[in-house]
C-alpha beads as a LAMMPS data file, in Angstrom:
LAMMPS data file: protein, C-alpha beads

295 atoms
294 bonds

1 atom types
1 bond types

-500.0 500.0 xlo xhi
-500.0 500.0 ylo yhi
-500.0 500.0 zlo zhi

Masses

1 110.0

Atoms # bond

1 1 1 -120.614 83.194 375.277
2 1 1 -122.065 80.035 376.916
3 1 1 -119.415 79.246 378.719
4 1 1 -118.588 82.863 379.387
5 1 1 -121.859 82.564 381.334
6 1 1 -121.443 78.967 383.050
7 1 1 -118.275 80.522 384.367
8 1 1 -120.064 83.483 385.926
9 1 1 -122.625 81.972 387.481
10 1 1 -119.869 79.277 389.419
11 1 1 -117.804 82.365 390.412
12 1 1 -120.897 84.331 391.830
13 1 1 -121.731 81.240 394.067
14 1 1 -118.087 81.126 395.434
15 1 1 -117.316 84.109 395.272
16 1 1 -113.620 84.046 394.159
17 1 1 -111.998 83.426 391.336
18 1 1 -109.694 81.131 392.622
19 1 1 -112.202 78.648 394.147
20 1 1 -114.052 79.089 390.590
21 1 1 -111.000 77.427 388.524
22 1 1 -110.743 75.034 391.103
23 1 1 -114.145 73.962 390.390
24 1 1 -114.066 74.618 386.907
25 1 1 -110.512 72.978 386.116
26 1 1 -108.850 76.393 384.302
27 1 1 -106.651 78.491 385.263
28 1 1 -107.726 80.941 387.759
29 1 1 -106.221 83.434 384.417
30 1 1 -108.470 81.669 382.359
31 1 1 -111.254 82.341 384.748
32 1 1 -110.485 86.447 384.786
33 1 1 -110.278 86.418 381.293
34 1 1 -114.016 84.693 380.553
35 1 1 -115.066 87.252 382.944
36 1 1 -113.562 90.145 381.745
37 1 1 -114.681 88.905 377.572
38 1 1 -117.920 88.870 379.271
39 1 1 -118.283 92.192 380.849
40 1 1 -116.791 93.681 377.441
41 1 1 -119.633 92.052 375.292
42 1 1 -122.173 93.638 378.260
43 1 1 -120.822 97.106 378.829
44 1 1 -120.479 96.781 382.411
45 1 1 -118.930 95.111 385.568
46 1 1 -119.876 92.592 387.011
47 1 1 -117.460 91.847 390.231
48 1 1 -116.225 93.891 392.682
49 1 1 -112.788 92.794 392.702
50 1 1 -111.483 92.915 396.509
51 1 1 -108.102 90.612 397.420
52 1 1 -108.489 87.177 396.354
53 1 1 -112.789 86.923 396.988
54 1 1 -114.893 88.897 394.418
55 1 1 -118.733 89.871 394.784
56 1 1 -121.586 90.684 392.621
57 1 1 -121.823 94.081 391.577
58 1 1 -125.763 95.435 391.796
59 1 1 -125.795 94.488 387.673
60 1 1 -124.110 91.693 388.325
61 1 1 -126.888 90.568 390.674
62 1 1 -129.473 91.995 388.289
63 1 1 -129.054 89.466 385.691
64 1 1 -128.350 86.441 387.797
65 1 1 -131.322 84.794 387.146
66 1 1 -131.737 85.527 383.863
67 1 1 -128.211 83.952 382.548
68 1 1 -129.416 80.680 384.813
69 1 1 -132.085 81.356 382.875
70 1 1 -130.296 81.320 379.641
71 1 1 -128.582 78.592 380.495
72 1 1 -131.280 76.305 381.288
73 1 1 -133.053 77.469 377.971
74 1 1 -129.457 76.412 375.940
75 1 1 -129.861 72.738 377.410
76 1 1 -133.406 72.410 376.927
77 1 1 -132.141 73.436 373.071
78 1 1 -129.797 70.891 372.699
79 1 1 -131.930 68.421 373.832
80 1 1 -134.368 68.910 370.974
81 1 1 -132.609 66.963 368.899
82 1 1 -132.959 63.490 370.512
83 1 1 -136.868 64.287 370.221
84 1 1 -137.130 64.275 366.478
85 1 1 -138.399 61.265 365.267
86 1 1 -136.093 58.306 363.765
87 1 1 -133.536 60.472 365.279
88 1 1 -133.080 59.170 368.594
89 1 1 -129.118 58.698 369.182
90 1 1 -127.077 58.117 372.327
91 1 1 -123.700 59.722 372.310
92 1 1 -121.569 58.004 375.247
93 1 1 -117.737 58.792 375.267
94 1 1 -115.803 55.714 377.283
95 1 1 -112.104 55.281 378.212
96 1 1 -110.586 52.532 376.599
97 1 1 -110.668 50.175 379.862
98 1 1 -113.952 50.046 380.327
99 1 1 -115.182 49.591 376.815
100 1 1 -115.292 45.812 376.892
101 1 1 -115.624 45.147 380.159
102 1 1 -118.866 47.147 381.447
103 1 1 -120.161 49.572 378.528
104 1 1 -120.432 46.617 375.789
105 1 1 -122.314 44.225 378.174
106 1 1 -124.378 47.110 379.316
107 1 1 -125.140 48.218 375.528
108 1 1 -126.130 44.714 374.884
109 1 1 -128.767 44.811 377.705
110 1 1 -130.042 48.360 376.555
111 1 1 -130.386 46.864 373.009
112 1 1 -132.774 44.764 374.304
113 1 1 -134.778 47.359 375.989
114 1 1 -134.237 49.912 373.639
115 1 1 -134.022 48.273 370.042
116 1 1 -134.139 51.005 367.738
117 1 1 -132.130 52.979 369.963
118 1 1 -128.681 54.155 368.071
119 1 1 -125.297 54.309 370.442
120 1 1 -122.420 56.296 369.051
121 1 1 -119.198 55.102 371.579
122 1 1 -116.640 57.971 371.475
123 1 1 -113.242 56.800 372.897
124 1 1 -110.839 59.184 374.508
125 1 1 -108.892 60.464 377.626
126 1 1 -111.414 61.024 380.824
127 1 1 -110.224 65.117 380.336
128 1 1 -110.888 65.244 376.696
129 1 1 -113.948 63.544 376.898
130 1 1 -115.158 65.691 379.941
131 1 1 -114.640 68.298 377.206
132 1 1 -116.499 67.112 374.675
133 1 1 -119.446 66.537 377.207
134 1 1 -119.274 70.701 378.325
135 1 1 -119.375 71.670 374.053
136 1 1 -122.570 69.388 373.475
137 1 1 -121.077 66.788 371.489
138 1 1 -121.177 63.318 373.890
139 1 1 -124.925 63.194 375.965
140 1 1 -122.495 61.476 378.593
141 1 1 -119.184 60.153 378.896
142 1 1 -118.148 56.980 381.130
143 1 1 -114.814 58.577 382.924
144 1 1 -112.609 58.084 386.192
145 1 1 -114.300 60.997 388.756
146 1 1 -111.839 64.278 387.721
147 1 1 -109.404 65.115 390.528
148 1 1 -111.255 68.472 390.664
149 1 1 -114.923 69.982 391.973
150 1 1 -117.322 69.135 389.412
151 1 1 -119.255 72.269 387.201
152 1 1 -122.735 72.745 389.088
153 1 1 -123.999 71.808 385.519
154 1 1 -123.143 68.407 385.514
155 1 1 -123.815 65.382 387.494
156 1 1 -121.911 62.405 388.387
157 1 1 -123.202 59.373 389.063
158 1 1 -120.588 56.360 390.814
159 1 1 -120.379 53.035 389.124
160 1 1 -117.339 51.074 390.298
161 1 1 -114.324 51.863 392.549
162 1 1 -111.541 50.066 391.128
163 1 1 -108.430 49.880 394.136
164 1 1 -104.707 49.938 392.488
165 1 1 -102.825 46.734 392.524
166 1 1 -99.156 46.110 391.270
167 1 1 -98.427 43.339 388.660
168 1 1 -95.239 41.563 388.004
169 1 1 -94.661 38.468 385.756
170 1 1 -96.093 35.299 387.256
171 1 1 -92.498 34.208 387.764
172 1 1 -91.462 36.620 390.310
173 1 1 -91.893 35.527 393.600
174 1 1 -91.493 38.598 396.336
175 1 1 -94.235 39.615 397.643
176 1 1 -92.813 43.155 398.833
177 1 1 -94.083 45.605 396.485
178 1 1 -91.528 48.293 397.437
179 1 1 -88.218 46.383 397.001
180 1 1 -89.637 45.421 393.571
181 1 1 -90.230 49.018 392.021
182 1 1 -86.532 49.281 393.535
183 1 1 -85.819 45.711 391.545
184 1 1 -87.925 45.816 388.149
185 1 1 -88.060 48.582 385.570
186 1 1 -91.245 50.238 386.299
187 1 1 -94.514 50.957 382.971
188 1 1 -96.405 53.549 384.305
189 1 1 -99.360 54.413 383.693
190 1 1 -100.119 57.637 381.824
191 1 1 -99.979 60.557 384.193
192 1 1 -101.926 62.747 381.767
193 1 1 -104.772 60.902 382.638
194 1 1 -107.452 61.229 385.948
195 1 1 -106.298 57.737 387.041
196 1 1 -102.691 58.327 386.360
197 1 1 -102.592 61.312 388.274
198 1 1 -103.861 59.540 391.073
199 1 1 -101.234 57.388 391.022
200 1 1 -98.592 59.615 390.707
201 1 1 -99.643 61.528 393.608
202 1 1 -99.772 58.001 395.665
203 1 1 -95.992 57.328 394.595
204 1 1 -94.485 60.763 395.902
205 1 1 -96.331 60.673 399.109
206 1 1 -94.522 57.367 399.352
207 1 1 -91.526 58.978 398.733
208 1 1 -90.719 56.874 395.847
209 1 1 -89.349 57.201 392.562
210 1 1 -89.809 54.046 390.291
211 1 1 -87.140 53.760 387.254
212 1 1 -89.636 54.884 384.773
213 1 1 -89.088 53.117 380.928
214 1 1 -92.341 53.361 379.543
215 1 1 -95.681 55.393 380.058
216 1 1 -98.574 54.823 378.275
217 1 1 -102.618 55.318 379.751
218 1 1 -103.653 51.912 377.517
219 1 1 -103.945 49.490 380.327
220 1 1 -104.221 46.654 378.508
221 1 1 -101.015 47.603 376.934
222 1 1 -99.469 47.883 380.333
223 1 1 -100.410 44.434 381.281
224 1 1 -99.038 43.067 377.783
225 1 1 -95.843 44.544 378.526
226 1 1 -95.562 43.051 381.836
227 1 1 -96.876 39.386 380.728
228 1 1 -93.852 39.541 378.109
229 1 1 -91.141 40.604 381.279
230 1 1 -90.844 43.832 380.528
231 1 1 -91.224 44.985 384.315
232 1 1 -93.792 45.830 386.712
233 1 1 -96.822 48.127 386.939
234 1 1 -99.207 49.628 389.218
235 1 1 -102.881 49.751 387.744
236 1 1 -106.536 49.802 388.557
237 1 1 -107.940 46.191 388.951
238 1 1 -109.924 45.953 386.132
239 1 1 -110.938 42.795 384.293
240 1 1 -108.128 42.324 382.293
241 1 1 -105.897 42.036 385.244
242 1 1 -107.883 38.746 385.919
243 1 1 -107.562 36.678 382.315
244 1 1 -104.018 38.104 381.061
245 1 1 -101.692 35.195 381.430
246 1 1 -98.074 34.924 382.840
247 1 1 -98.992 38.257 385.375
248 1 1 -99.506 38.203 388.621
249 1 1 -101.090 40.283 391.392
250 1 1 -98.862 41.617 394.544
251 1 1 -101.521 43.806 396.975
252 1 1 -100.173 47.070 398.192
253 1 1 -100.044 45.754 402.029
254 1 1 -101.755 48.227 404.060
255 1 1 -101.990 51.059 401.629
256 1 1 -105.042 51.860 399.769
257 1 1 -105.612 54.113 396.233
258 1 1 -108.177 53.299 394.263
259 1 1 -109.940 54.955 391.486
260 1 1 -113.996 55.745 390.713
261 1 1 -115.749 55.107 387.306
262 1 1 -118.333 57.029 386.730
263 1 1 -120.722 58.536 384.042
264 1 1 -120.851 61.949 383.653
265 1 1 -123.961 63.592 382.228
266 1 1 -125.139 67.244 382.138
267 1 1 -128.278 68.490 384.394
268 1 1 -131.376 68.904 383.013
269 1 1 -130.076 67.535 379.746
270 1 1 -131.415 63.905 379.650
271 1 1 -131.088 61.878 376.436
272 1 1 -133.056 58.920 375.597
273 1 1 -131.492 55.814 376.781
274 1 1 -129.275 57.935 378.879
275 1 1 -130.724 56.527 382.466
276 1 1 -131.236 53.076 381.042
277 1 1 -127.674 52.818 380.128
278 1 1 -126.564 54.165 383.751
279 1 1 -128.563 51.319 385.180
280 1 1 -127.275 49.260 383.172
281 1 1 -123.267 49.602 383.701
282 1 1 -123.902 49.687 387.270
283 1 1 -126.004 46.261 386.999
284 1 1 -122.942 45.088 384.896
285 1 1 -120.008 46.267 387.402
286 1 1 -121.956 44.418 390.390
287 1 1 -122.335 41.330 388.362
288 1 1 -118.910 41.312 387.416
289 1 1 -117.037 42.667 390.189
290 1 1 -113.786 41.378 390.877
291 1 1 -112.460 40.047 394.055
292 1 1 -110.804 42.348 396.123
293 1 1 -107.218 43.457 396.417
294 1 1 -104.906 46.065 398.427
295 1 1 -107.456 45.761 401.864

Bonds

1 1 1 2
2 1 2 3
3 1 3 4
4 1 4 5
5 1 5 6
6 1 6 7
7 1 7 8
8 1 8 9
9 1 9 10
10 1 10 11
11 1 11 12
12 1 12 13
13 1 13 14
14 1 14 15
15 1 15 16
16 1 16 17
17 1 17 18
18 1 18 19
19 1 19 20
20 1 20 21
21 1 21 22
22 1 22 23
23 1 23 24
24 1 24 25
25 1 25 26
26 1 26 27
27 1 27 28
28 1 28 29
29 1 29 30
30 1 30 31
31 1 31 32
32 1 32 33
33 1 33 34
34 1 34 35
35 1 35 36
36 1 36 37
37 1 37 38
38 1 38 39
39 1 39 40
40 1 40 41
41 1 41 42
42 1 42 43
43 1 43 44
44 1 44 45
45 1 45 46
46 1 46 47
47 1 47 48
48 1 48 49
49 1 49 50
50 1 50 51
51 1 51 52
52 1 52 53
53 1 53 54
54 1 54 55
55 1 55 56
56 1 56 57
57 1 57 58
58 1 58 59
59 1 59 60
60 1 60 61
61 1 61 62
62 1 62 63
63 1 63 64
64 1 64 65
65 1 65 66
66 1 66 67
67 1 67 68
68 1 68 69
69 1 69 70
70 1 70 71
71 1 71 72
72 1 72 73
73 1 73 74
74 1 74 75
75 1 75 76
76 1 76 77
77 1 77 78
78 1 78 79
79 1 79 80
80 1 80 81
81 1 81 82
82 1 82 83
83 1 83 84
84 1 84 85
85 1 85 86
86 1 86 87
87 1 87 88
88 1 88 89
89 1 89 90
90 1 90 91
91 1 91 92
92 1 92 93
93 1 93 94
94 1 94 95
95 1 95 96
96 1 96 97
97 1 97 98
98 1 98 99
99 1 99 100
100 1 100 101
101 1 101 102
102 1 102 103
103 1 103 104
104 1 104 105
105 1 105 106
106 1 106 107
107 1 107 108
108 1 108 109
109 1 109 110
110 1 110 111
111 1 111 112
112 1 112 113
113 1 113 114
114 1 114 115
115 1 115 116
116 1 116 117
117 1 117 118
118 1 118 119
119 1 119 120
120 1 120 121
121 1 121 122
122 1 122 123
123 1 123 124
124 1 124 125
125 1 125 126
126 1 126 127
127 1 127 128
128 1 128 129
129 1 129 130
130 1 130 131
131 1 131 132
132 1 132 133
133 1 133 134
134 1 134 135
135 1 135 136
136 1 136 137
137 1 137 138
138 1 138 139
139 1 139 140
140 1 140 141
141 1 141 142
142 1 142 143
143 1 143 144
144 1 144 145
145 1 145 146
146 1 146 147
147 1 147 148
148 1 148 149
149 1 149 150
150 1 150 151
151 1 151 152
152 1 152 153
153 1 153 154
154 1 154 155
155 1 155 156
156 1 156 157
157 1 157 158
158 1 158 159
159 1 159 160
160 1 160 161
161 1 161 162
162 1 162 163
163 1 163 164
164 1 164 165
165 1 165 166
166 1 166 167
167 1 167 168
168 1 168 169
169 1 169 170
170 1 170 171
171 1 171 172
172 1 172 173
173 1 173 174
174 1 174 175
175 1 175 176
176 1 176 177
177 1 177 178
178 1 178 179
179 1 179 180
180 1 180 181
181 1 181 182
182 1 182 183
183 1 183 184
184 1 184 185
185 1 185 186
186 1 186 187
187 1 187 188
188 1 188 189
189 1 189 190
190 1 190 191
191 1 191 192
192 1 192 193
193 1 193 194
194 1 194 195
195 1 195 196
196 1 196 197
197 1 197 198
198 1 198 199
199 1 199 200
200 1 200 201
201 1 201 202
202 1 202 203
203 1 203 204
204 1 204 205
205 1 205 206
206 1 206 207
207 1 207 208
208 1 208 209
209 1 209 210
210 1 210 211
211 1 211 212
212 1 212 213
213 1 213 214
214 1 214 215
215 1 215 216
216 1 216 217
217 1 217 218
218 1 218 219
219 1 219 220
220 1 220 221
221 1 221 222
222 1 222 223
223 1 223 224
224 1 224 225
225 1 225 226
226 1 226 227
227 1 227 228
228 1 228 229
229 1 229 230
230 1 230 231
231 1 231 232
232 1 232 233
233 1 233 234
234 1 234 235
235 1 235 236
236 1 236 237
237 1 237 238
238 1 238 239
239 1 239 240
240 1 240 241
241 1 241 242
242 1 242 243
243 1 243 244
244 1 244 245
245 1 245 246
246 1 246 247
247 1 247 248
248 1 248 249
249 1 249 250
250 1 250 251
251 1 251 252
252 1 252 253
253 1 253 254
254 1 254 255
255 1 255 256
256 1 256 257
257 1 257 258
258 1 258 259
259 1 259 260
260 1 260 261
261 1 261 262
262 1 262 263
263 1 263 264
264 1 264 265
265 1 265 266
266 1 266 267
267 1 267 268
268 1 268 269
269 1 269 270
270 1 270 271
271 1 271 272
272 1 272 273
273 1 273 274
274 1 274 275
275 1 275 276
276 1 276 277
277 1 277 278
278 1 278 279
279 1 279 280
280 1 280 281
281 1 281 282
282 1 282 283
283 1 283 284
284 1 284 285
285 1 285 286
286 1 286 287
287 1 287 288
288 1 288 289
289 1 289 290
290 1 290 291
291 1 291 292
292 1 292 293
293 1 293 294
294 1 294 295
C-alpha cells in the first residue's frame, strides 16, 4: 500500500488527478485506480470527485498527517539497514554514459574518503532505474532529469548539462547540419530513453524527419557506428565524443537542446556515502567539463 499512499498524498496537494500522473509519471487511470485500491482496503472515500479537480473528503483530511506520517516512518525503516555495522553499502544505479566518465572517477575519490565503504553500481535505463529508486532497491540513481514533475519524495540534485551536438565521420566536410540528416542515414538515439525523448521532441519541432536505420540508447555504440561510416547522429556531448577517432563534431547553429545529469535520491532517506558521492561527481563533471558546443 506504500505507494497507494505516496499517490494520495501528491493528489491531495494538487488536487486533481490529472496533475497527480503528471507528477507522478502514470496514467491518470493508473492514478484512479491506486486511489480507488486504497479507499477499498480503508472502507471509505477519500475524494470528492467534481470534473477534472478532486478534494479531500473530511476522512480524507482526517488521516493526512498520519499517512505523511507513515510514510516518513517507512523511510526512516529502510534506512536502518545502512546503520548495522560491517553493513554499510551504497546502492547507486548509473546510465551507461556516465559510468566511466564521472561515477568511476568520483568512486575512486570516495574510496579514499570512505575506505571500507561498499558501492554496488546498478546499470539501466534513467526510467527503470527511477523505478528501482521508488521500490527501495538503489539509495540513488545517477539519471538524465525525467521529462516529468518529480514525486515530492524525492530530490534531485543537477550535476552536468550536457548540450546535443551532431557527429558525422571526420571525412565529411558540410558544415550544415540540416542538409546532412537529408544526406546521411541517420542512428538515433533510443527514444525510450529521458535523453532520447528529448531529442525526438527537438526533431519534430524542426519539422524534420531523419531516415532512421538504427536506434539504440548505448551512446558509445552510436559513436562507433558513425566512426566506421555508417551515418550521422545527434547525441549529448559527453566524453566519448572527444577521444573516438575518425568523428567529427558539426554544432547545431543557433539551436540549443541539451540534456541534465543528475542524481536522484529519496528525502529523508540518506545513505552513508550518499552526499560524499554527490560531491564528488559534481567535483568530477567541473574538472572534466568539455568545451562547449551548439552556443
Amino acid at each position: 500500500m506504500i505507494p497507494e499512499l505516496r499517490t494520495f498524498v501528491v493528489a491531495a496537494e494538487v488536487e486533481s488527478f490529472a496533475a497527480a500522473a503528471k507528477a507522478i509519471g502514470l496514467t491518470q487511470s493508473a492514478i484512479s485506480a491506486q486511489i480507488r485500491r486504497l479507499e477499498e482496503e480503508l472502507g471509505y472515500e477519500l475524494f470528492d470527485r467534481a470534473g477534472r479537480s478532486v478534494t479531500l473528503t473530511a476522512a480524507g483530511r482526517s488521516i493526512l498527517c498520519r499517512v505523511e506520517d507513515i510514510l516518513s516512518s517507512f523511510e526512516a525503516l529502510r534506512s536502518m539497514a545502512s546503520l548495522r555495522p560491517g553493513n554499510a553499502l551504497l546502492r547507486i544505479g548509473a546510465i551507461s554514459t556516465v559510468q566511466t566518465s564521472l561515477l568511476a572517477p568520483a568512486i575512486a575519490r570516495l574510496h579514499l574518503e570512505l575506505p571500507d565503504l561498499k558501492v554496488r553500481i546498478v546499470p539501466g535505463l534513467s526510467m527503470g532505474l527511477l523505478d528501482r529508486l521508488d521500490a527501495g532497491e538503489l539509495d540513488a540513481a545517477l539519471i538524465v532529469r525525467p521529462p516529468f514533475g518529480l514525486m515530492p519524495y524525492m530530490r534531485w540534485h543537477p550535476i552536468v548539462k550536457q548540450n546535443y551536438v551532431m557527429v558525422v565521420p571526420a571525412h565529411i566536410e558540410n558544415e550544415d547540419w540540416r542538409q546532412i540528416l537529408e544526406i546521411l542515414p541517420f542512428i538515433q538515439y533510443d527514444s525510450r530513453s529521458f535523453g532520447g525523448r528529448t531529442l525526438d521532441r527537438f526533431l519534430k519541432m524542426q519539422g524534420l524527419s531523419p531516415r532512421q536505420v538504427i536506434e539504440t540508447e548505448e551512446l558509445h555504440t552510436i559513436l562507433q557506428m558513425v566512426a566506421n561510416n555508417m551515418g550521422c547522429s545527434i547525441v549529448p556531448y559527453i566524453f566519448a565524443v572527444s577521444v573516438v577517432p575518425n568523428i567529427r563534431v558539426v554544432p547545431l547553429a543557433e539551436q540549443r537542446i541539451a540534456r541534465e545529469v543528475g542524481v536522484m535520491t529519496l528525502r529523508g532517506r540518506v545513505a552513508e556515502g550518499g552526499d560524499a558521492l554527490i560531491r564528488y561527481l559534481g567535483e568530477v563533471s567541473r574538472d572534466n567539463a568539455p568545451p562547449s558546443h551548439g552556443r
